[in-house]
C-alpha positions as CSV (number, residue, x, y, z in Angstrom):
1,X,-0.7,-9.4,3.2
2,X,-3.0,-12.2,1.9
3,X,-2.7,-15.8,2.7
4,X,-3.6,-18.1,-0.1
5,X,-3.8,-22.0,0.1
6,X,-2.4,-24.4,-3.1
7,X,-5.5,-26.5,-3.0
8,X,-3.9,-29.4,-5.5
9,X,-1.4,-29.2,-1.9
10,X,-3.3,-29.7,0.8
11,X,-4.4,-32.7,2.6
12,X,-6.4,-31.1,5.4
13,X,-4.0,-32.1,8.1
14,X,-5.5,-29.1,9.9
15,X,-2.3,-28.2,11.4
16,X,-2.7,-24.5,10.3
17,X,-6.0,-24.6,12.1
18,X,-4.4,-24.9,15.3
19,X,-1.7,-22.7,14.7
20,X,-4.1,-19.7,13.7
21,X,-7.8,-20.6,14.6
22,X,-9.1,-17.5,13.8
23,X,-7.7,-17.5,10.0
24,X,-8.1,-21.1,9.5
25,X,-10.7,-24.0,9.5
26,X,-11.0,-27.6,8.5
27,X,-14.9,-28.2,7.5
28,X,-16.5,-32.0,8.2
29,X,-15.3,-32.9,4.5
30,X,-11.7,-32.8,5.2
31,X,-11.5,-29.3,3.2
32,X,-9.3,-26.2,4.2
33,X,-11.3,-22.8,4.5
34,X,-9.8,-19.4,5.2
35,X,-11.6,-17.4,7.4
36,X,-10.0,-14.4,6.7
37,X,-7.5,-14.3,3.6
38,X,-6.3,-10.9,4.5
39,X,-3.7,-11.0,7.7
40,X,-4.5,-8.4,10.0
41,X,-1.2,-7.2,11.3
42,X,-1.4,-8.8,14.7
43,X,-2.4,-12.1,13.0
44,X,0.8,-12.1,11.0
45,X,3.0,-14.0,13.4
46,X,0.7,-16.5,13.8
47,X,-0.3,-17.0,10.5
48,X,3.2,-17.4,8.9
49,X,3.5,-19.8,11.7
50,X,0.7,-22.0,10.1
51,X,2.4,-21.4,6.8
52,X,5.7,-23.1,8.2
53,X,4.5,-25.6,9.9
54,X,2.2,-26.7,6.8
55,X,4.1,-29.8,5.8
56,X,3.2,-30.0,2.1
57,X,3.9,-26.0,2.0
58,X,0.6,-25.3,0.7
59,X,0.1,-22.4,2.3
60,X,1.7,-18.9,1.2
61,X,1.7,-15.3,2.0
62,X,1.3,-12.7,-0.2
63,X,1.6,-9.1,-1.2
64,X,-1.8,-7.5,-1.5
């Protein structure tokens, strides 16, 4: 699985960041970095998490 951000979505809220440090990151301009766009299997929980609680559903899992 790959997670994959809509950047014309995202506002940087950074609530993925705190749902899944490890995968997610919001730099000093306010912009979204993956850290690691492939989702390890014990990440996967987590991540998905992020991807819910992402309130302008920017965020998306994928099939590699």
């Amino acid at each position: 699985m790959k997670v994959v951000v809509d950047r014309v979505l995202c506002t940087g809220l950074g609530i993925c960041e705190a749902k899944a440090p490890d995968v997610f990151e919001i730099d000093e301009d306010g912009a979204l970095l993956i850290l690691d766009p492939n989702v390890a299997p014990d990440r996967l929980k987590q991540v998905k998490a992020a991807a819910d609680a992402c309130p302008t559903r920017a965020l998306s899992l994928v099939e590699d």
